[in-house]
DSSP file (Angstrom, degrees, kcal/mol; ACC not computed):
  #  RESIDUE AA STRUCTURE BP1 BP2  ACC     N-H-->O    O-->H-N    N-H-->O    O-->H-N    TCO  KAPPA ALPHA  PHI   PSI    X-CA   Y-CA   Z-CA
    1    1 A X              0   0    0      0, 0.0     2,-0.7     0, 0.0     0, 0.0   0.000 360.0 360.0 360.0 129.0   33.9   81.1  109.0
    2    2 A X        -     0   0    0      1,-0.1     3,-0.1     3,-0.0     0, 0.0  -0.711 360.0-138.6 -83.1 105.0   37.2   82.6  110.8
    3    3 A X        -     0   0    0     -2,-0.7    -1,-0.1     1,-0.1     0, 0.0  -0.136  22.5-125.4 -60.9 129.0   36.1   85.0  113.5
    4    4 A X        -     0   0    0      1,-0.1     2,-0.2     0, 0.0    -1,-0.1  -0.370  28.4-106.3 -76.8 171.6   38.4   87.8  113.3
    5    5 A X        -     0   0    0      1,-0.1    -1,-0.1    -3,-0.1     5,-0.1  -0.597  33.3 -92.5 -98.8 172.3   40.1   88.7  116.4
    6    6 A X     >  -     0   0    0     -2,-0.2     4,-0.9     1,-0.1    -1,-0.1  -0.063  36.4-120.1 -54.7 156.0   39.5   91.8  118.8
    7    7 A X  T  4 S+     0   0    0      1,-0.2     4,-0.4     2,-0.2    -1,-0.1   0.752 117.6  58.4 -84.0  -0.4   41.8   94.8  118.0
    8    8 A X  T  4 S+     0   0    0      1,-0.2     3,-0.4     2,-0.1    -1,-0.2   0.743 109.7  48.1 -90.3  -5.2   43.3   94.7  121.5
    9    9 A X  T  4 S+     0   0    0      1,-0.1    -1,-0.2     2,-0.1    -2,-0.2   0.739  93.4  74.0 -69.3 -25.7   44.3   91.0  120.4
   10   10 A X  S  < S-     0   0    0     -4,-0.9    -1,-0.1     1,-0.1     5,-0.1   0.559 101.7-126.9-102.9 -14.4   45.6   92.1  117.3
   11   11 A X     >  -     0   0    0     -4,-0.4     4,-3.9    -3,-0.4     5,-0.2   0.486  27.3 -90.7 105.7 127.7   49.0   93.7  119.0
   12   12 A X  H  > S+     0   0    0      1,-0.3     4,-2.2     2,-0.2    -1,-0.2   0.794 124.3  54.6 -49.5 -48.7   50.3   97.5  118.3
   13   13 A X  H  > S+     0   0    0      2,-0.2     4,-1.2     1,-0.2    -1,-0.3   0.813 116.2  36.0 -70.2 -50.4   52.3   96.6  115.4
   14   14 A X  H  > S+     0   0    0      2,-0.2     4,-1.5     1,-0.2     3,-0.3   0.955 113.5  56.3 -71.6 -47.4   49.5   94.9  113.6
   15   15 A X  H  X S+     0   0    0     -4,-3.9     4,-0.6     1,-0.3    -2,-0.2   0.948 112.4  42.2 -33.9 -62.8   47.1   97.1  114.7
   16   16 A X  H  < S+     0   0    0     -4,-2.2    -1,-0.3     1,-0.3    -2,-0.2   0.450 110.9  55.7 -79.5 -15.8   49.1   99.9  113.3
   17   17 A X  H  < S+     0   0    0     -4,-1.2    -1,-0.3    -3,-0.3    -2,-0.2   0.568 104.8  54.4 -93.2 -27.4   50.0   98.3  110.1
   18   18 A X  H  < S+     0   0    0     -4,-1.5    -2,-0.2    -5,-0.2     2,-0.2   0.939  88.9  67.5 -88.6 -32.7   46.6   97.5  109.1
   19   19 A X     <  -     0   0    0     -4,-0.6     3,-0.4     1,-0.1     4,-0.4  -0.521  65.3-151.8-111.7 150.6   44.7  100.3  109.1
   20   20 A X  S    S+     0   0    0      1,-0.2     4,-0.2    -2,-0.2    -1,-0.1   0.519  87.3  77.8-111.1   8.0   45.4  102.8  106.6
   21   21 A X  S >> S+     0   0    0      2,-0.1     4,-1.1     1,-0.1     3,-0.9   0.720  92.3  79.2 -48.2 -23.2   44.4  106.1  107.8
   22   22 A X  H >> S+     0   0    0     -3,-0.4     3,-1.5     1,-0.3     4,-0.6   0.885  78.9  59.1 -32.4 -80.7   48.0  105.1  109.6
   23   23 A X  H 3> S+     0   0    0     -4,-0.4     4,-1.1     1,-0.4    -1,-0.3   0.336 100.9  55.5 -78.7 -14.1   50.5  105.9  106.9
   24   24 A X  H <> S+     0   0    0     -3,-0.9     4,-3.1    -4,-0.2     5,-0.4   0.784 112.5  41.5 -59.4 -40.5   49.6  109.6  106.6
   25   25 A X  H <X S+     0   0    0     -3,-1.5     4,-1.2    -4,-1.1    -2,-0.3   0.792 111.2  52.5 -90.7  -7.9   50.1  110.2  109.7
   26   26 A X  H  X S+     0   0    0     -4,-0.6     4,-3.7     2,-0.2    -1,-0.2   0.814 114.9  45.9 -43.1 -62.6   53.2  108.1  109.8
   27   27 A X  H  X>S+     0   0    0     -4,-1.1     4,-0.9     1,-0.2     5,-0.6   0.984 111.7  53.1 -64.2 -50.3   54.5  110.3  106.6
   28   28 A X  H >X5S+     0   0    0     -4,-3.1     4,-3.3     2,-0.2     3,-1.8   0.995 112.5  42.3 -57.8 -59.1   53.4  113.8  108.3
   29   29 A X  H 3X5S+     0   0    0     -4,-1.2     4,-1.1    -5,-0.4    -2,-0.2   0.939 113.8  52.7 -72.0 -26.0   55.4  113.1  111.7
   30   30 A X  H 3<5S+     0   0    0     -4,-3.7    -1,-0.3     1,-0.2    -2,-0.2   0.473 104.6  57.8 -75.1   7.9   58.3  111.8  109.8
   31   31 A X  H XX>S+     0   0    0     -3,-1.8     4,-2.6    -4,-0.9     3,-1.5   0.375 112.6  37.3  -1.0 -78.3   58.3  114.9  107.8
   32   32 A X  H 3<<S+     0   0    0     -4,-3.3    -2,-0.2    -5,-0.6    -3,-0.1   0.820 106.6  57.0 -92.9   7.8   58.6  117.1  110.8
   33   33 A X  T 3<5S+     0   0    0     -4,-1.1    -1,-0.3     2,-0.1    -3,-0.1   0.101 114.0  54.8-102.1  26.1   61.0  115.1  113.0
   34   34 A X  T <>5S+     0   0    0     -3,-1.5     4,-3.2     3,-0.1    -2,-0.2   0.713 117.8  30.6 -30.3 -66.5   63.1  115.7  109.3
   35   35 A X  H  X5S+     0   0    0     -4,-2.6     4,-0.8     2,-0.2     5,-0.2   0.550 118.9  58.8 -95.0  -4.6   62.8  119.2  109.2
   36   36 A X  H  ><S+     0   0    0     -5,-0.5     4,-0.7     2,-0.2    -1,-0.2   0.830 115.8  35.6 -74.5 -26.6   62.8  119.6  113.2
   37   37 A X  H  > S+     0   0    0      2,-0.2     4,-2.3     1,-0.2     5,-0.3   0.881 116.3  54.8 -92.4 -35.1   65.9  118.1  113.4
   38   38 A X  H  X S+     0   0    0     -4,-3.2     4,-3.7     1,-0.2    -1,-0.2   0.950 108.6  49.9 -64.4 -23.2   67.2  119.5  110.2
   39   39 A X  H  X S+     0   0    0     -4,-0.8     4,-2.8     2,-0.2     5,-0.5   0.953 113.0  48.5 -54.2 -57.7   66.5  122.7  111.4
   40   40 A X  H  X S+     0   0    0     -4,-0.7     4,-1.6    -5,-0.2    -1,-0.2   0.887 105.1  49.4 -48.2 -32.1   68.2  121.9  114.5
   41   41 A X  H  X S+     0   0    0     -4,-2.3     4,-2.3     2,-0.2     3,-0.4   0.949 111.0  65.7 -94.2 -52.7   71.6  120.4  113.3
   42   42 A X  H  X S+     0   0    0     -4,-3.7     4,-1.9    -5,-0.3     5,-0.3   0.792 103.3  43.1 -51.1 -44.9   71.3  124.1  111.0
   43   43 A X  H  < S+     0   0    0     -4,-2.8     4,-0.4     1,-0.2     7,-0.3   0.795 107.3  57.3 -73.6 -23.3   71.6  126.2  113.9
   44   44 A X  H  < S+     0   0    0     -4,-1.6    -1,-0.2    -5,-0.5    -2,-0.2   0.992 118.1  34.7 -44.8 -71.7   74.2  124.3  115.5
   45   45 A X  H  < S+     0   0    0     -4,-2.3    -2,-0.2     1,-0.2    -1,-0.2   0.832 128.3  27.5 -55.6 -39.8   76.3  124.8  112.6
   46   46 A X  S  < S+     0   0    0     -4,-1.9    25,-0.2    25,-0.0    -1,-0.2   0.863  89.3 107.3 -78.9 -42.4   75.6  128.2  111.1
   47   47 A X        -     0   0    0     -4,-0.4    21,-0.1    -5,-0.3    20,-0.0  -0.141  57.7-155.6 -57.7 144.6   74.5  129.9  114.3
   48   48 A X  S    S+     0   0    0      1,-0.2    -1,-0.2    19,-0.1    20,-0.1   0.631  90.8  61.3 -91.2  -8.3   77.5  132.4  115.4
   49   49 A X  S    S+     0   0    0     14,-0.1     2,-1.0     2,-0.0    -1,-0.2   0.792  84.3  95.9 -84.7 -24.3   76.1  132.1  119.2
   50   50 A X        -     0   0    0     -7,-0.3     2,-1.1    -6,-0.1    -1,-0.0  -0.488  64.1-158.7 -73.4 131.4   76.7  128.8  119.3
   51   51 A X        +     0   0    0     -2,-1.0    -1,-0.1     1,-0.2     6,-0.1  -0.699  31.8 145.0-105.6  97.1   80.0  127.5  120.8
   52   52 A X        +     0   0    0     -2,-1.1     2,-0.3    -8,-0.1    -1,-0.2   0.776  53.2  71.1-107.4 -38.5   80.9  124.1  119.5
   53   53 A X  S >> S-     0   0    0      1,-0.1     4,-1.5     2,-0.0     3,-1.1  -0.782  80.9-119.3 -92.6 149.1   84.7  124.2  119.4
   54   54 A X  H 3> S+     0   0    0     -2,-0.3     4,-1.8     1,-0.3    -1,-0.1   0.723 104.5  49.2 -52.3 -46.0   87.4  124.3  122.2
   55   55 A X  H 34 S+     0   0    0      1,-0.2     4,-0.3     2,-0.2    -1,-0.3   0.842 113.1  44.3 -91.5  -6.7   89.0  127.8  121.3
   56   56 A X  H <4 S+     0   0    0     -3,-1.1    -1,-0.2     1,-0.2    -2,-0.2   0.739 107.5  51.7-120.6  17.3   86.1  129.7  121.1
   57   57 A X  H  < S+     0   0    0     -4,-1.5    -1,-0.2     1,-0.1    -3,-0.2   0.765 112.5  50.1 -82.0 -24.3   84.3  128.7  123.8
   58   58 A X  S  < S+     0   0    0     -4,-1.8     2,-0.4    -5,-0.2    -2,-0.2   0.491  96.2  85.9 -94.6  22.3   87.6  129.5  125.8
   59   59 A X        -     0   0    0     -4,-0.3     3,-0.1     1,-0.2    -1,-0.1  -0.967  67.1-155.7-104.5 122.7   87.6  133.2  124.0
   60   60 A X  S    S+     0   0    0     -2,-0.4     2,-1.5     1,-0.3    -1,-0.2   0.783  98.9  50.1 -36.6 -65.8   85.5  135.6  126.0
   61   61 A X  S    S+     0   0    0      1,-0.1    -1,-0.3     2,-0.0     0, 0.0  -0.656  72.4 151.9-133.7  63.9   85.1  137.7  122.6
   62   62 A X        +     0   0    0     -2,-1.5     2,-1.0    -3,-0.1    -1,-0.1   0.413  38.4 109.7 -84.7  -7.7   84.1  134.4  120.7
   63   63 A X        -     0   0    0     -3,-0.1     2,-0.3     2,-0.0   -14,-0.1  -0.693  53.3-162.0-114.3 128.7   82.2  136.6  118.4
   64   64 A X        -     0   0    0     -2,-1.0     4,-0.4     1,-0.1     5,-0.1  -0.540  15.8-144.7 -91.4 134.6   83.1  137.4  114.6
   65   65 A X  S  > S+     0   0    0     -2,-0.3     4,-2.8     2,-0.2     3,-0.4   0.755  97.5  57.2  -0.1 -73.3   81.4  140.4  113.1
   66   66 A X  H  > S+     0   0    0      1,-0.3     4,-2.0     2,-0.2     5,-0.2   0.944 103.6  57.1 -56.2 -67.6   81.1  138.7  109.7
   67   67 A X  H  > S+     0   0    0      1,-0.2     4,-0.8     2,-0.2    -1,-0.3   0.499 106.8  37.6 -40.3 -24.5   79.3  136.0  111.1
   68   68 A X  H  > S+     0   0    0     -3,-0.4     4,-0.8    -4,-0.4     5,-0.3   0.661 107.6  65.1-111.4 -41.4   76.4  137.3  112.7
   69   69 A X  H >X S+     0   0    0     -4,-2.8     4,-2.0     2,-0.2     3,-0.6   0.882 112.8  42.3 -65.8  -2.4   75.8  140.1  110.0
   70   70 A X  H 3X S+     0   0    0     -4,-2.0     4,-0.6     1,-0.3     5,-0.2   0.974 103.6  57.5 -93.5 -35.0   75.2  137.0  107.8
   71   71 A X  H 3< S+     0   0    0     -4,-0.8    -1,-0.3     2,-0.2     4,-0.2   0.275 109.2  47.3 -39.8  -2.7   73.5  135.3  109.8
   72   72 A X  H <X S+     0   0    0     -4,-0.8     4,-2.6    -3,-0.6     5,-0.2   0.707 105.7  59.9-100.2 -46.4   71.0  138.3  109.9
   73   73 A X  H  X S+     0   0    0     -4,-2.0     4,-0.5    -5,-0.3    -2,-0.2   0.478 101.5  54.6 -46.1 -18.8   71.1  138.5  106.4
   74   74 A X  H  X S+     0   0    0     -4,-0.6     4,-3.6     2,-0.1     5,-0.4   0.750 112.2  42.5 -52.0 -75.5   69.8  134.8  106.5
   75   75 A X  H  > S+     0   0    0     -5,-0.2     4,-4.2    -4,-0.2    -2,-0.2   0.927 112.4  53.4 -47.4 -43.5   66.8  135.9  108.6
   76   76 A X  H  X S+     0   0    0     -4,-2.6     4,-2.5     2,-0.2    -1,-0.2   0.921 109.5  48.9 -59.3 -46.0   66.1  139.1  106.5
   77   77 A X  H >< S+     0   0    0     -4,-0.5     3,-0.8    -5,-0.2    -2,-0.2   0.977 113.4  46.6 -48.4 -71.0   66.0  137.1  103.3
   78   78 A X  H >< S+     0   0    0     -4,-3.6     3,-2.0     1,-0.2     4,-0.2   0.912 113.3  51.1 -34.1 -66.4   63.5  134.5  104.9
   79   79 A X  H 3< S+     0   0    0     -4,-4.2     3,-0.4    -5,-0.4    -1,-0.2   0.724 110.2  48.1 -46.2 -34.1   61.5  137.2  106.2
   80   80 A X  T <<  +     0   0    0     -4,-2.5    -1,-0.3    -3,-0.8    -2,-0.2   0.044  69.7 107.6-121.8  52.4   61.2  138.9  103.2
   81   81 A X  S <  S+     0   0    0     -3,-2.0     2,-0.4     2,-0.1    -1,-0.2   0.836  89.9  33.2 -69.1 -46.0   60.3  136.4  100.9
   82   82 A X  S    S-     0   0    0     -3,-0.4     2,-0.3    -4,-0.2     0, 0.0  -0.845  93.5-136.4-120.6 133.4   56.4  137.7  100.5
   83   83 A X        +     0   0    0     -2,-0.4     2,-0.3     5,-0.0     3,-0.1  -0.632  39.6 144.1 -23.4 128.5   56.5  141.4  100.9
   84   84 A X     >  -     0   0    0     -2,-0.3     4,-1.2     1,-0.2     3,-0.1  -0.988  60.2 -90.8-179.7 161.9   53.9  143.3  103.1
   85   85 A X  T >4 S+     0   0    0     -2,-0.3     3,-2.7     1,-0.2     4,-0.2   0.932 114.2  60.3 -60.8 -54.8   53.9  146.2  105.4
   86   86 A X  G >4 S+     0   0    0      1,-0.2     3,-0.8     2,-0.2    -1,-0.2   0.819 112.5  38.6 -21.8 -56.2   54.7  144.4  108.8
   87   87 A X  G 34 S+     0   0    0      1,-0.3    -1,-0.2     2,-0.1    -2,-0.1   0.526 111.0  59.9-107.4  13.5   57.9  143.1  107.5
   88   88 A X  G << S+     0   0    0     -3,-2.7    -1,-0.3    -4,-1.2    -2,-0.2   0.098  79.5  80.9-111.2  23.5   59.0  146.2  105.6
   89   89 A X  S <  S-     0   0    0     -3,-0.8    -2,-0.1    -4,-0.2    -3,-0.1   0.313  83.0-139.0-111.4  -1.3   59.1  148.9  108.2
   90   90 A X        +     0   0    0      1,-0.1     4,-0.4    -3,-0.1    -3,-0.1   0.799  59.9 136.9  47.0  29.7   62.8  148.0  109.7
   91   91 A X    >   +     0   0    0      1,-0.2     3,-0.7     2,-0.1    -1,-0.1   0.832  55.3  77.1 -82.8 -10.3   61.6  148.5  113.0
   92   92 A X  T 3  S+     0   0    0      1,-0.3    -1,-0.2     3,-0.0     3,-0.1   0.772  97.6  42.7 -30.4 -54.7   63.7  145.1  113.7
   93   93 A X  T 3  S+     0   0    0      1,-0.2     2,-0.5     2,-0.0    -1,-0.3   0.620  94.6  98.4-100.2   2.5   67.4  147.0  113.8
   94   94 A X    <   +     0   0    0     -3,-0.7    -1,-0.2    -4,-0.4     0, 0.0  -0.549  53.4 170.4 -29.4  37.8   65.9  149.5  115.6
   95   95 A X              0   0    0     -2,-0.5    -3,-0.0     1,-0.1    -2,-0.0  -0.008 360.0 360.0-114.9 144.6   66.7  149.0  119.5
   96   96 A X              0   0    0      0, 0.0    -1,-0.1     0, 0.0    -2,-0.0   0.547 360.0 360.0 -78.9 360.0   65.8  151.8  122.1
């Protein structure tokens, strides 16, 4: 009979490859470094506050109009996928 070895023998890679509670939790965090990063790479692109190119980080008045009301129009959308009082009272564009 072959004595199995200890699991601190057995080497992180092995370790982790054998046991199968592993691969869920493998699948979940690669799943949200996906959508963290896609998320990320979105606002880079989309976002009108961000300044990624050469002339409009050197215009002072870098900011389009167009752009940002769609970019709220983005947000609104999201927000108001499920309907409910909280997110139907427009207290949001409201500023004191």
């Amino acid at each position: 009979m072959v004595a199995k070895g200890t699991r601190a023998a057995k080497g992180l890679i092995n370790l982790w490859a054998t046991d199968r509670g592993t691969f869920p939790v493998v699948l979940l965090v690669g799943f949200a470094m996906t959508a963290a990063i896609g998320n990320g790479v979105r606002h880079l692109i989309n976002n009108p506050d961000v300044c990624l190119t050469k002339s409009k980080r050197g215009n002072s008045m870098h900011y389009d109009e167009g752009q940002g009301v769609e970019w709220q129009a983005q947000r609104s959308r999201f927000a108001n996928m499920d309907k409910n009082p909280v997110n139907q009272s427009h207290q949001e564009n409201k500023y004191p």
